[in-house]
N, C-alpha and C positions, 0 to 999 in steps of 0.2 A: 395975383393968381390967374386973373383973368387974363392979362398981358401975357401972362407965361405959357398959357395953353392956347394963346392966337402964334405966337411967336413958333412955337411945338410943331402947330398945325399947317405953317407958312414951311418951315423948314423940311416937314414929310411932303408937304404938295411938290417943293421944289427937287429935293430927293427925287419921287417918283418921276417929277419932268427928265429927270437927268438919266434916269433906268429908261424909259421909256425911246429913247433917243433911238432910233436902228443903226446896227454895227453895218458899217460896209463893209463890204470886199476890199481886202488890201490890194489882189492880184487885177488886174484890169482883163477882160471878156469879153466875148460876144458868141452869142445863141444862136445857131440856124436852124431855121422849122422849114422841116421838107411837108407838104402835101399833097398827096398824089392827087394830081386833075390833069385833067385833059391838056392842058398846059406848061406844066412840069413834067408827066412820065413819059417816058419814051414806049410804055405799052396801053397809050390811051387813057391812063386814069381808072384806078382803081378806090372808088371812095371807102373811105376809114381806115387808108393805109397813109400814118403819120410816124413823121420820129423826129429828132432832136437832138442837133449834136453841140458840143460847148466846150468851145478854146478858149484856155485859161493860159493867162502868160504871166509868169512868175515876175514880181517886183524884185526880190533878191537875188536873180539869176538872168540879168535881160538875155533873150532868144533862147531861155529854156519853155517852152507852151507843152500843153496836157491837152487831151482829146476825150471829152468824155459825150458817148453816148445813152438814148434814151430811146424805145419802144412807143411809143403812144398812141396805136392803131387801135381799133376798139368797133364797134356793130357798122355795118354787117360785116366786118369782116370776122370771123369766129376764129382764124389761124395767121401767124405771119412771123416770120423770122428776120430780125434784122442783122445782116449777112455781111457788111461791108460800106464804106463811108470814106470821100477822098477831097482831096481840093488840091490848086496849083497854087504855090504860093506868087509874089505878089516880086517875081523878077521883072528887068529892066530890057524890052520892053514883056508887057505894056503895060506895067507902072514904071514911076521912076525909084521906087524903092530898092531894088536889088534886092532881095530877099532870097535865100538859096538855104537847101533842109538837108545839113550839111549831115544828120541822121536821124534815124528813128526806130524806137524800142515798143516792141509790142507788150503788151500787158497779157500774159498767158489766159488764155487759149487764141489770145487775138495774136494777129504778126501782122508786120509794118512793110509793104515795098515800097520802093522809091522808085518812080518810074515805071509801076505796074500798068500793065494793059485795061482798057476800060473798051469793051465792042461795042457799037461802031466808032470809039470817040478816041480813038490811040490812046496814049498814056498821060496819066497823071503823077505830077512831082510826087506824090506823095499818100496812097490809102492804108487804110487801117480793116482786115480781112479777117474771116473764123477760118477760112480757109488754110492749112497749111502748108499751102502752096505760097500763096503770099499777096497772088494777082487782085486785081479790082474788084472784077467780076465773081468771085467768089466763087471759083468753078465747080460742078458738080453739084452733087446733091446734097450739102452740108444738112446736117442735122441738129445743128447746133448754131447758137445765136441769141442775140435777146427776144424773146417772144413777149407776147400782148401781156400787161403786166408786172414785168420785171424791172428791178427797180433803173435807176440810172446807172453807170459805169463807167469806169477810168477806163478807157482799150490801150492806149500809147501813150507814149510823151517822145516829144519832137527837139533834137537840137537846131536852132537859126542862127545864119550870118550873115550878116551883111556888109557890101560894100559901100554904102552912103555912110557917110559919117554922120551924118545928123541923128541916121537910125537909132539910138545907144538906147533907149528906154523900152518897160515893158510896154506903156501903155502906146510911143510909138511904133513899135510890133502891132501891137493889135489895130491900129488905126492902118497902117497899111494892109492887113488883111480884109477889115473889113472895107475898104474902096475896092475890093475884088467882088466884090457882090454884086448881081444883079438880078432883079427877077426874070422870070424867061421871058420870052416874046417870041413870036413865033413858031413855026415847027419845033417841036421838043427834041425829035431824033439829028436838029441841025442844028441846035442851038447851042453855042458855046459855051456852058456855065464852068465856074470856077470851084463850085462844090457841089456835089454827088452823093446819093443812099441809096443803097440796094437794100431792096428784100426779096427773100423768097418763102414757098411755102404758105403762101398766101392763099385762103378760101372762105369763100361766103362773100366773095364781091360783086360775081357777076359770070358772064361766061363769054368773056372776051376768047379771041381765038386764041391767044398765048395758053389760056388757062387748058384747053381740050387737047396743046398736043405735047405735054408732059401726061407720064405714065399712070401720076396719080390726082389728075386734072386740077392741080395748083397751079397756080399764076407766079410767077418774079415781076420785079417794078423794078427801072432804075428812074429817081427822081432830081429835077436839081431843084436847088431851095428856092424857098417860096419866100421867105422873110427872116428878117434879121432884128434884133436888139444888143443893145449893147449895156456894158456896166464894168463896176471895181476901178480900182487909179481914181479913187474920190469920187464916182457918179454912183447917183442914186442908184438903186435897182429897179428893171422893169414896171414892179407893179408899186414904186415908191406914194402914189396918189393915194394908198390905201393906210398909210403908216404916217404916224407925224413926224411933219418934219422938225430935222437936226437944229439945234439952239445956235446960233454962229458961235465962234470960238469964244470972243470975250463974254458974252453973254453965259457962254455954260462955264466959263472960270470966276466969272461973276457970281454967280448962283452957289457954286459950292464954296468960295471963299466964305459968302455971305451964310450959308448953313453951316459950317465950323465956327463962323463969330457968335451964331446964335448957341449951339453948344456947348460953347465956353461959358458965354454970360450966362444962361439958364445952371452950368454946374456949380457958378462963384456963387450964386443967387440963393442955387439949395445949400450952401454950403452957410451964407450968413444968414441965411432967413428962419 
């Protein structure tokens, strides 16, 4: 009896190890975190104006990717709308991937240009806008957007093609994207970044002079990213140090083999005993 309820007990702990395990991401990822500083905005640095966009590329559809943005601005800013979000993909030069966004579909109230205008940095392959115009800049006075608190959101999904042949995978999509990363350096208004966030409507930051010569003394930001992570195509997730880690393969085929063996003897057991 005693056997029987160690053996019971070996088989729940191992169960448990096996629930416990974290599911990855099938789709392979990567995160960009805008933060406005003096260093990334092109209007000086507005503190607590943050957000978070995340390209997701489909394992079942190589060069189909998803754009989902995120808000995450918070004291002192008490207002801020996030308005528009772009990048250049990872054409030849100056990578050698050849990457080309051969379209892209907005997720309603969002729309997608190719090629929209970004002031003073000409155009990007590729933004995602509330605007129904389409442009980068998110022209006028939209009143509409993710504001402080709203959850994340799907805005577009992007078709890619490419001319390397090696390119064929999701997760080599996403590795070519993210070697288009850089944090800024430099003047912000001359710095060439490869991805972009606009807000506007922004208040309680400060009283830069942007903010005093709009009508209703709001400020606009455009920022380039500040940081990057990556994940999914088999990697951890970001904050993987907080979660135990995955059993290797044979080890968790090992474990459940070995908890069905125990099941079986334990049933033959009650069955002669």
């Amino acid at each position: 009896m005693a056997a029987r309820l160690a053996g019971a007990s070996t088989a729940a702990g191992l169960l448990s190890l096996l629930a416990g395990m974290p599911a990855f991401a099938a789709d392979p990822y990567f995160t960009l975190t805008f933060d406005s500083t003096a260093a990334s905005s092109t209007d000086g640095g507005h503190t607590g104006i943050k957000g978070q966009a995340t390209y997701t590329f489909s394992t079942a559809t190589p060069g189909q990717m998803t754009l989902n943005l995120q808000n995450l601005s918070g004291s002192p800013a008490t207002t801020a709308l996030l308005v528009s979000s772009g990048f250049n993909a990872p054409t030849n030069p100056p990578s050698t991937s050849d990457v080309t966004v051969a379209n892209g579909t907005g997720i309603a109230p969002w729309v997608v240009s190719l090629n929209g205008s970004l002031q003073p940095f000409g155009s990007f392959d590729a933004c995602t806008s509330i605007n129904s115009s389409g442009d980068c800049d998110a022209s006028g006075s939209p009143n509409a957007g993710l504001a402080i608190g709203d959850p994340a959101k799907d805005v577009a999904t992007f078709t890619l093609t490419s001319a390397n042949p090696q390119l064929t995978t999701a997760t080599q999509y996403r590795d070519a994207f993210v070697k288009m990363f850089q944090p800024p350096s430099g003047d912000p208004s001359q710095f060439a970044g490869s991805y972009f966030m606009r807000f506007k409507a922004i208040t309680g930051t400060g009283s830069l002079a942007s903010c005093t010569s709009t009508p209703d003394g709001s400020c606009s930001d455009k920022i380039w990213a500040t940081s990057i992570t990556t994940g999914g195509g088999g990697e951890a997730p970001p904050d993987s140090s907080s979660v135990p880690g995955p059993l290797p393969l044979f080890g968790a085929a090992a474990a459940f083999g070995y908890s069905r063996k125990l099941r079986r003897r334990m049933k033959q057991s009650s069955m002669f005993g």
